[in-house]
C-alpha positions as CSV (number, residue, x, y, z in Angstrom):
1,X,0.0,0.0,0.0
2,X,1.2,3.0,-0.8
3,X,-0.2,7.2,0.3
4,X,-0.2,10.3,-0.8
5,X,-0.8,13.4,1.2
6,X,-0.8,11.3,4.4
7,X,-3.9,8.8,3.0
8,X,-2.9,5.4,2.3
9,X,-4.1,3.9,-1.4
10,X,-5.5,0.6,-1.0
11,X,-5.2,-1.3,-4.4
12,X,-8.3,-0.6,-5.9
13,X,-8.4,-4.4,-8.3
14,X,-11.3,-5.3,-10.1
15,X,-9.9,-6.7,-13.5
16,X,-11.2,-4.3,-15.8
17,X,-15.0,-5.1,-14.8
18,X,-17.5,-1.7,-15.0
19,X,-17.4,0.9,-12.4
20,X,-20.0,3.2,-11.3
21,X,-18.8,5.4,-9.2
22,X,-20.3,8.1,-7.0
23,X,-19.8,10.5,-4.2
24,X,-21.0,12.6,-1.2
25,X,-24.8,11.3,-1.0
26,X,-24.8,12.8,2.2
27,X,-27.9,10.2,3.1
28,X,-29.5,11.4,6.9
29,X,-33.5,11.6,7.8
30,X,-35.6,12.9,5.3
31,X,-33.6,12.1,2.6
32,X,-35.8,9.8,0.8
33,X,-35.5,10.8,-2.7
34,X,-31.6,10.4,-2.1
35,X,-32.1,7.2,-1.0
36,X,-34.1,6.1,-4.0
37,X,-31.4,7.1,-6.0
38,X,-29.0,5.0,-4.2
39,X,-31.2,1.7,-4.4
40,X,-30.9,2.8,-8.3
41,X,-27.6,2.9,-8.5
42,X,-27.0,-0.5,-6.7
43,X,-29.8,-1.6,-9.1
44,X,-28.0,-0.2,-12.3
45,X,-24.9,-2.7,-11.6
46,X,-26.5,-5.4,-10.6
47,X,-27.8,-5.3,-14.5
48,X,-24.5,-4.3,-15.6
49,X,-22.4,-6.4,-13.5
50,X,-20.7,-3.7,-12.3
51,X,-18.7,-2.4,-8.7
52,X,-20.3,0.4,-7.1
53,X,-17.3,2.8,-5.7
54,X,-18.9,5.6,-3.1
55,X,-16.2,8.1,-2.8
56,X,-17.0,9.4,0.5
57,X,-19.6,11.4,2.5
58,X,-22.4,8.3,2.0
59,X,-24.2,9.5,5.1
60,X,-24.8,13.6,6.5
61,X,-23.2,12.3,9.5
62,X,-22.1,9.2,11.0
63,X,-20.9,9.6,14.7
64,X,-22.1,6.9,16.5
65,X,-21.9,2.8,16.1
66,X,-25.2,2.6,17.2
67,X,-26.3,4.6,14.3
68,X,-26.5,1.1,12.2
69,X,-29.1,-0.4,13.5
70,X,-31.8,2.7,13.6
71,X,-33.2,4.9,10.9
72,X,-31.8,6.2,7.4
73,X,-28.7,4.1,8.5
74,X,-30.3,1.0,9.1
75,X,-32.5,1.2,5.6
76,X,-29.0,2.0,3.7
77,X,-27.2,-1.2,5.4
78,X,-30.1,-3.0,4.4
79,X,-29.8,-2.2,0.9
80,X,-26.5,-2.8,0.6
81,X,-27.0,-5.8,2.1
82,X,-29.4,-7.1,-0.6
83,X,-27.0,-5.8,-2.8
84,X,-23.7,-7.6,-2.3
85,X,-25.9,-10.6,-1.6
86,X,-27.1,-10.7,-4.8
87,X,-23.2,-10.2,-5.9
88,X,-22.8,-7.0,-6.0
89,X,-19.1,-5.3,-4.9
90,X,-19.5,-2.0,-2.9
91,X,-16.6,-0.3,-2.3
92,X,-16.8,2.5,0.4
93,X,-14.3,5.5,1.1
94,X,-15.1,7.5,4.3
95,X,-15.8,11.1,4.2
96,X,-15.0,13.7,6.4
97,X,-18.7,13.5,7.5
98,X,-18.8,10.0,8.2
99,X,-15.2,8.8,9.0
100,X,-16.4,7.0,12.1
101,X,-18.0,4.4,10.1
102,X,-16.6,0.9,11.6
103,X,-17.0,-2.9,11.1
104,X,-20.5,-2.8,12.5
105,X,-21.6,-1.1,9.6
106,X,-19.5,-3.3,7.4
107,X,-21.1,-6.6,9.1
108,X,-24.7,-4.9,8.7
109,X,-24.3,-4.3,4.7
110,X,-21.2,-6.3,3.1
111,X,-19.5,-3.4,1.9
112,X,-15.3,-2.8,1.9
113,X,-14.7,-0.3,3.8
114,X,-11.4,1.2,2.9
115,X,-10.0,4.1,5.1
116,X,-8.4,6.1,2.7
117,X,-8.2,6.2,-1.2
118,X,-7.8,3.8,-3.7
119,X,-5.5,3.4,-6.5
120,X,-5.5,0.9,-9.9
121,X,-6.0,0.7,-13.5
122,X,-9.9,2.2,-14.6
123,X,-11.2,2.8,-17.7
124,X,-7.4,2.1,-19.2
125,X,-5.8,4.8,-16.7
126,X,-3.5,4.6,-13.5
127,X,-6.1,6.0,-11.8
128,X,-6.2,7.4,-7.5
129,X,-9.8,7.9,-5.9
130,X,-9.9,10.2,-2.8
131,X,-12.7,11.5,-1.1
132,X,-10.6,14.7,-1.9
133,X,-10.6,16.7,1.9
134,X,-6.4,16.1,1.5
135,X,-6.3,18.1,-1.0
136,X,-7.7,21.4,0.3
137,X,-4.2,21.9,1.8
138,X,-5.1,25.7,2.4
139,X,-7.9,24.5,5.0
140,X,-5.1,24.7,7.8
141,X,-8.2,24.8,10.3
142,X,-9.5,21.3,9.2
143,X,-6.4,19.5,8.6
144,X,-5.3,20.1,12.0
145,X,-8.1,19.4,13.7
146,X,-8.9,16.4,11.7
147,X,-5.7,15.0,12.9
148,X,-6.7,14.7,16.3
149,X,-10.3,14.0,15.3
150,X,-9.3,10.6,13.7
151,X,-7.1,9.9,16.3
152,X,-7.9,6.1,17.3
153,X,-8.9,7.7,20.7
154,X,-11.0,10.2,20.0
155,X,-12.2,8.0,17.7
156,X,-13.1,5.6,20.3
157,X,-14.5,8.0,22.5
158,X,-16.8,9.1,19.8
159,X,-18.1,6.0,18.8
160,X,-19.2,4.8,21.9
161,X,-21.4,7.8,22.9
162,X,-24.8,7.2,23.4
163,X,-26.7,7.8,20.4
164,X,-28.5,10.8,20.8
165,X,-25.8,13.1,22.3
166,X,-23.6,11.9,19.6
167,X,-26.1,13.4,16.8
168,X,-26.7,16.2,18.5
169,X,-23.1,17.1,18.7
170,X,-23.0,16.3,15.4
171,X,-25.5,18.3,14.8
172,X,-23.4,21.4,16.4
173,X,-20.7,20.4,14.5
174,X,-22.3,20.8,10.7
175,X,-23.6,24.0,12.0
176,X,-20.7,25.7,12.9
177,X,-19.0,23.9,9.7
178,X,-21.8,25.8,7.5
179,X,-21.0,29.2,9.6
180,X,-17.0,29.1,8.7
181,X,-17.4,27.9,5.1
182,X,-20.1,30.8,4.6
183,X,-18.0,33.7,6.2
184,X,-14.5,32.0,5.0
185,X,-12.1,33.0,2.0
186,X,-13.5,30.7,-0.9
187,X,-9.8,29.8,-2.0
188,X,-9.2,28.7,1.5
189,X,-11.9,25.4,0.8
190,X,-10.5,24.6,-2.6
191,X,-8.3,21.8,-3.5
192,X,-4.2,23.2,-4.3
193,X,-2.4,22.5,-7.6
194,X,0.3,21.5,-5.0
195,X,-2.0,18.8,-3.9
196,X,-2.9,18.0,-7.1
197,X,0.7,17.9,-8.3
198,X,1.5,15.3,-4.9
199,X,-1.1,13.1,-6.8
200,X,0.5,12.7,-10.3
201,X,4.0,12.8,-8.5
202,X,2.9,9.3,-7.9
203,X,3.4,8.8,-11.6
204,X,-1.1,7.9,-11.7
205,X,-2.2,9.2,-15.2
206,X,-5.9,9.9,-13.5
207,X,-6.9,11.5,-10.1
208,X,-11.4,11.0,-9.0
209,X,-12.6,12.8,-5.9
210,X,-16.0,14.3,-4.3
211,X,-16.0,16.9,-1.2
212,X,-15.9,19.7,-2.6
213,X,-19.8,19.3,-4.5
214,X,-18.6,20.8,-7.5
215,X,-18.7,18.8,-11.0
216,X,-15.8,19.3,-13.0
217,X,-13.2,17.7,-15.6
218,X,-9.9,18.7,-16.7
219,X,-6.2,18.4,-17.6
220,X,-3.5,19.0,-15.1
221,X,-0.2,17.7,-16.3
222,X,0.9,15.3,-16.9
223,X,-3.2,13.7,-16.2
224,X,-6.6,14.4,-15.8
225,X,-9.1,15.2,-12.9
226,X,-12.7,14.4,-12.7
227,X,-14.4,16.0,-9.5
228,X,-17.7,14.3,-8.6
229,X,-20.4,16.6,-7.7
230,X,-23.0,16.1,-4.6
231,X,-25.1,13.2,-5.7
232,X,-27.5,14.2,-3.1
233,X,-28.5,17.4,-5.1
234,X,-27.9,15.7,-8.8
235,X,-27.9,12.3,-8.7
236,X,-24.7,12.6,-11.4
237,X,-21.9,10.1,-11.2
238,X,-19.2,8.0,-13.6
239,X,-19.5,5.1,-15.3
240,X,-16.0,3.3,-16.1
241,X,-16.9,0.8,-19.0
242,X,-13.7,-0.7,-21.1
243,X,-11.6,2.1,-21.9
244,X,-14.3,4.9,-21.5
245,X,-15.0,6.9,-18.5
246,X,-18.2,9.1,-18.7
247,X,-20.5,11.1,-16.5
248,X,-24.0,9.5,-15.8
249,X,-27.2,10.4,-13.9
250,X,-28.7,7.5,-12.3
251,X,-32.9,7.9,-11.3
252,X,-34.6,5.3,-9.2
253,X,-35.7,2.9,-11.6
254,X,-32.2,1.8,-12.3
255,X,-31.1,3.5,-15.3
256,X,-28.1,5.9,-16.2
257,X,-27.9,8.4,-19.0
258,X,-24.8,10.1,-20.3
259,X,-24.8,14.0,-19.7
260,X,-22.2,16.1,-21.2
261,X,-18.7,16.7,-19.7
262,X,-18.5,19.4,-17.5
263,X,-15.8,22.4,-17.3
264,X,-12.6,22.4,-15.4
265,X,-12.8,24.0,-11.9
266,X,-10.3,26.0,-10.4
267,X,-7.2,25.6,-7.6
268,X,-5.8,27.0,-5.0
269,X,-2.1,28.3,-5.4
């Protein structure tokens, strides 16, 4: 295993089959239409034999093991569940909202849980999936707190609260989160062409990530970037088929249709 920016890559495998990949779904109470999209997503591959790859941010938050086996986050284990079941692979990244999620959650649904990003050969490319928080290097505020946030401690700490005082301070959390990122310097929350650059030092032809909800595609030598936008709000993903790597909204039903390619985004010096 190798890392980059302090995340270890976990070989991503999969032998050329078709990917569909998606990210930040940010699934909680009330989110039933996001949900539905889900279930057709996990329906789309089972027709097309495909992985599913969630790049991070699968749940609004997910502070608590307890959280599995109530609500939203019981009904999303559950489909899972029928899913890799039936044969389906799930591959899941955690986000920064839901890095708590633990084996109990893998036990409920049959997912891999992989905590950190994956590398390996899609759609023909060397190709590195983050959830993509590493690479907002200028956020100097996060990425020191989120050191000592997923420290194994505190991570143990915050796993074993009781349920409801562990959504509510959740709850605080996103909040206050919403608060900086609306009075905050915009660069600060975008993703550095240093980062970037740290990726395809790696000598990967391709770099995938979500986080920061904005859909994008573009060139940064010596490879390309695709940035997955919120599926919660657009149900949009990618579909890695062969050689080809296209974006693709999913609806409930179980079927994807190409859209077009969207414009580059910017970065932070």
């Amino acid at each position: 295993m190798t890392s980059v920016l302090g995340t270890p890559l976990a070989p991503l495998g999969g032998d050329g089959r078709p990917s569909f990949l998606v990210s930040d779904l940010h699934l909680g109470e009330g989110a039933a239409q996001a949900v539905a999209n889900l279930v057709g997503v996990l329906q789309a591959a089972r027709a097309a034999a495909a992985r599913v790859l969630v790049l991070g941010d699968l749940f609004d938050a997910y502070v608590s093991a307890r959280q599995v086996h109530v609500g939203v986050w019981r009904d999303v284990a559950a489909h899972f569940a029928a899913a890799t079941s039936a044969g389906t692979e799930v591959v899941l990244l955690p986000g920064n909202r839901d890095y708590l999620l633990g084996s109990e959650f893998v036990a409920a649904s049959g997912v891999r849980l992989v905590a950190g990003g994956l590398r390996g050969v899609l759609a023909g490319a060397d190709t590195v999936l983050l959830h993509g928080d590493e690479l907002c290097q200028n956020d100097l505020p996060y990425q020191r707190a989120k050191r000592w946030l997923r420290h194994p401690l505190t991570r143990a700490i915050a796993r074993r609260l009781p349920l409801r005082l562990a959504l509510r301070a959740a709850e605080r959390a996103r909040a206050k989160s919403q608060q900086v990122v609306g009075r905050g310097d915009p660069q600060r929350f975008l993703p550095t062409l240093a980062a970037l650059g740290a990726v395809f030092a790696t000598g990967a032809g391709r770099l995938v990530f979500g986080h920061i909800h904005r859909f994008a595609h573009g060139a940064c030598d010596p490879g390309e970037y695709w940035v997955l936008p919120a599926f919660d709000a657009t149900a949009v993903g990618l579909e890695a088929r062969g050689d080809r790597l296209r974006p693709v909204r999913f609806d409930a039903s179980g079927r994807c249709e190409p859209v077009p390619v969207p414009d580059s985004c910017p970065f932070a010096a």
